[in-house]
N, C-alpha and C positions, 0 to 999 in steps of 0.2 A: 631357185626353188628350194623350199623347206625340207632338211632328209627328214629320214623314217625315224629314226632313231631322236627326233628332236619335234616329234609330235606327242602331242600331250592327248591322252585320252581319260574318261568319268572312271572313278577309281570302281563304282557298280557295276558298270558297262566295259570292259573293258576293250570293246571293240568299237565302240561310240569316239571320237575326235571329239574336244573340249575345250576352251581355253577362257572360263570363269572358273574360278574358286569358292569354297565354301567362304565364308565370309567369316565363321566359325573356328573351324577345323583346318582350313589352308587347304586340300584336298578339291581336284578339278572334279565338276560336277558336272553332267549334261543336261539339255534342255525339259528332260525327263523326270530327272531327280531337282530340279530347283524348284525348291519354296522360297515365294517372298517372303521379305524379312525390312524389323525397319529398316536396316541398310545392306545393300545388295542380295545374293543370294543363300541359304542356307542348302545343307544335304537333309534328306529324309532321318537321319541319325541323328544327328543335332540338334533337328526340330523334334522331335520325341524327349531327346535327354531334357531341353530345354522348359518342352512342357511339365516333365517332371518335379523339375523344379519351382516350377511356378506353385504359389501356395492356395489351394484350392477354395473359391469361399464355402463360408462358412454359417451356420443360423447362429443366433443367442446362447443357444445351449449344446455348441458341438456336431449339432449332424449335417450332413449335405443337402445342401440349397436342391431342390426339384421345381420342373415347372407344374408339374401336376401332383392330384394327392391320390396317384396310383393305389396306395395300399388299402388308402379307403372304399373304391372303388372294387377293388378285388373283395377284401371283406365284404362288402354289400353283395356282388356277385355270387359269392359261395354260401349264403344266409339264404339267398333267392331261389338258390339249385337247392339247399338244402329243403327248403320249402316245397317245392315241388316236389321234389323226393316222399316231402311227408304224404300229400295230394295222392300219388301215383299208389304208394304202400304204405297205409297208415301204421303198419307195425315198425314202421322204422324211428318211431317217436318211441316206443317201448322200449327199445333196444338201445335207443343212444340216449337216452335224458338224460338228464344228473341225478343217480340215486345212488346211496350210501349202501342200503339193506333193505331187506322186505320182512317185515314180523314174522315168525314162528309159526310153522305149518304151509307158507307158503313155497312156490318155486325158488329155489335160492338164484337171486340176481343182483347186481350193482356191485359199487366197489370194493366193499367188503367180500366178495365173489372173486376178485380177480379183473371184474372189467374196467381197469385203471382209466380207459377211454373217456368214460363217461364225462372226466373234470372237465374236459373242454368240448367235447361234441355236443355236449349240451347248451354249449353258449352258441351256438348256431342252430339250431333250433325252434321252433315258434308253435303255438298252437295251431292246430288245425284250422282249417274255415269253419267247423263245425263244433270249436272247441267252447263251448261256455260263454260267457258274457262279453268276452272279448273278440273271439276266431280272429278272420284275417286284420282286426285293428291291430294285434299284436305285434305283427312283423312290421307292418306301417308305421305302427307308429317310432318302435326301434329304429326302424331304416329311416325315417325324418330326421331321427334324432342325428343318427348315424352320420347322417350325409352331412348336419348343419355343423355339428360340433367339429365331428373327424377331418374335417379338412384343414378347418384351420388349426388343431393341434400337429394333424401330419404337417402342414408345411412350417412349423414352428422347431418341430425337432428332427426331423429330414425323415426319412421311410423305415431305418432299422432301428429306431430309436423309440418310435411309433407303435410299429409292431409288437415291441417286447413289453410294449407299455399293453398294449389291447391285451395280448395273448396273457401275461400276467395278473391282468385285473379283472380278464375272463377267470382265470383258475384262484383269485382270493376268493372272489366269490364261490366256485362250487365248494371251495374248500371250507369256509364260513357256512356253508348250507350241511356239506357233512358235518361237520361239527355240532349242532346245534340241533337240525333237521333231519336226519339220516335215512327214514323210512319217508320222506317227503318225496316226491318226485317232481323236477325241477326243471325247465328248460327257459332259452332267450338271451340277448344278447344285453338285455337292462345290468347285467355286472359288469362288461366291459365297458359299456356306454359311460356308467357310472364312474368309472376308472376316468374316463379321458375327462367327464367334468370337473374331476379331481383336480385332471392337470392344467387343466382351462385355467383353473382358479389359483392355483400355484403362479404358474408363469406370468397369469397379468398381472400378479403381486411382486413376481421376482422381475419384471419390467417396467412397472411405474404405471401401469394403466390406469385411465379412469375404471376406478375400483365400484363407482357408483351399479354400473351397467353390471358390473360382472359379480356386485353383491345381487340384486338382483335377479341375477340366474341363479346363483348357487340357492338362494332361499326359493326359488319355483324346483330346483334338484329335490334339496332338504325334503321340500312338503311333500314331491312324491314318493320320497323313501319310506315318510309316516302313513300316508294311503299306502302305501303297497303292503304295509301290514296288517288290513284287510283285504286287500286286492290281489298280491302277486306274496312272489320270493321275498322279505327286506332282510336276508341272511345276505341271498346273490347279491342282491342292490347293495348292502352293507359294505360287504368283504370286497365286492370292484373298487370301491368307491376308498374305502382304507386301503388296497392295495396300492392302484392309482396315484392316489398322494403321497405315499412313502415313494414309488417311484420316481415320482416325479420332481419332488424334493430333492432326492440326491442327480436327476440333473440339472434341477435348477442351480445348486449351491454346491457341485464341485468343483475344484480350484481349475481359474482356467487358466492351464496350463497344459506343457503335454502328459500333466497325469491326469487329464479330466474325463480321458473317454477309458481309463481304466479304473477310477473310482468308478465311472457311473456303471461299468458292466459288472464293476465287483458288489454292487448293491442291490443290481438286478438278480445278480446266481447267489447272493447271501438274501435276498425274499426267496428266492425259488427252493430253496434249501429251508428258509422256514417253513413254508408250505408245505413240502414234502414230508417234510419231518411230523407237522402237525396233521396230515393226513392218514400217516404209516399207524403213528400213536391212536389215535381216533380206530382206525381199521381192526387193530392188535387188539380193540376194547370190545368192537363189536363181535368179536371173532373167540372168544373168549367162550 
C-alpha cells in the first residue's frame, strides 16, 4: 500500500489526491482544475497566461473584431430617449440645443453663457413632431442613416475607435456652427452621421474597394450638404463631415505597427485640442 507521505495531491486543492500533471507547468492538477489542452491537460493558471499570449485579432485599422455593432445600437437608443424626452417636455430642446449666444436684450443663454453642454447634446437631439416641415422625419431619417452607415463603420474600426470618431464629428460640427452661426440655434445627429460618411469613404479608399458604389454615395452625401443650406445646419453637416475625415485618415494611414494605436489616439486629442481651442477663441469674441 502507497504511504502518506508519497501521495501526490492538485497544488489548488491541497486535500484533493492527483496524479496528472499540468502539461505546462509540471504541477499535479485535480479533475477540477484540468483544462483540455492540445495535448493532455493544462492548470487554470496556465490557460489564462497562455491566453494572454495569444495575439488578439485584429480589424484593418487596429481596433477589436465585435460580433455586433453595439455602439451603434446604444447611439440610436439614447437619440430615441432623447426624443422622447423632447415629446414628454418640450422645454428640453431649449435648453440643450447647440447655441453659441442670443442677441442683445435677450435672456443670456448658450455657450458663450457657460453652457459648455450644448456642443454635444445637441447632436442628440431632433425636432419635435411638431417642428416645421420636417417634425418626426427628422429623427427617422437620421436614425436610417444611423443604422445603414454606423454599422458597417463600427465593425470596420472595432467599438472605441468608432465612438471617438461619432462623438468628435458630433463636436466639429457644433463647433463649425459656433463659429460661423452663433445666435443660430441648432440640433441633430446629421454632423455626426456626416463624420462616419467621411470615414466610409476613407476606408473603401484606403482598402481597395469598388470605388464606383462608394463614389456614389459620397456624391447623394455631397448634394445633401448643398440642400441643407436651405433646409437644415450645412455648418453642423460641414464641420462632422471635415472632422470625420481628418479622423479617419489618421486611422486609416497610421504606421502599423505597435505605434499605430498611439498615432491614431494622438490625432484624436490633437483635433479635440483644435476644437477646443477654436471654440474658447470664438467664445472670448462673443463675450467681449
Amino acid at each position: 500500500m502507497e504511504s502518506e507521505s508519497t501521495v501526490t495531491t492538485c497544488y489548488r486543492h491541497p486535500k484533493v489526491e492527483s496524479h496528472v500533471r499540468c502539461t505546462r507547468c509540471d504541477r499535479y492538477i485535480c479533475p477540477d482544475c484540468m483544462r483540455e489542452a492540445a495535448v493532455g491537460h493544462q492548470c487554470p493558471e496556465c490557460v489564462r497566461e497562455g491566453a494572454r499570449s495569444v495575439r488578439q485579432a485584429r480589424t484593418a485599422f487596429g481596433g477589436q473584431i465585435t460580433a455586433a455593432p453595439t455602439v451603434t445600437y446604444v447611439l440610436i437608443a439614447l437619440n430615441v430617449l432623447a426624443y422622447l424626452a423632447e415629446m414628454v417636455r418640450p422645454s428640453v430642446v431649449d435648453r440643450f440645443d447647440m447655441l453659441g449666444t442670443v442677441p442683445p436684450g435677450y435672456l443670456p443663454e448658450g455657450i458663450a453663457h457657460g453652457e459648455w453642454y450644448r456642443l454635444l447634446t445637441g447632436a442628440f437631439l431632433h425636432l419635435p413632431p411638431t417642428g416645421g416641415t420636417f417634425g418626426i422625419l427628422h429623427i427617422v431619417m437620421n436614425m436610417v442613416s444611423l443604422w445603414n452607415i454606423g454599422r458597417v463603420v463600427e465593425m470596420q474600426l472595432g467599438r472605441v475607435r468608432y465612438l471617438a470618431l461619432y462623438l468628435l464629428s458630433a463636436l466639429g460640427g457644433s463647433v463649425l456652427v459656433l463659429l460661423i452661426a452663433p445666435t443660430t440655434p441648432t440640433l441633430g445627429a446629421s454632423g455626426a452621421i456626416f463624420g462616419l460618411g467621411a470615414a466610409y469613404y476613407v476606408m473603401a479608399r484606403r482598402l481597395g474597394a469598388d470605388m464606383d458604389a462608394v463614389n456614389r454615395f459620397m456624391a447623394g452625401l455631397l448634394l445633401w450638404l448643398v440642400i441643407s443650406a436651405w433646409v437644415t445646419s450645412w455648418q453642423g453637416h460641414l464641420g462632422g463631415l471635415l472632422a470625420g475625415g481628418l479622423v479617419t485618415l489618421a486611422y486609416a494611414y497610421a504606421p502599423r505597427d505597435s505605434r499605430r494605436t498611439l498615432v491614431q489616439a494622438g490625432a484624436c486629442l490633437a483635433l479635440l485640442a483644435l476644437l477646443v481651442i477654436l471654440a474658447m477663441a470664438k467664445v472670448a469674441e462673443l463675450t467681449i
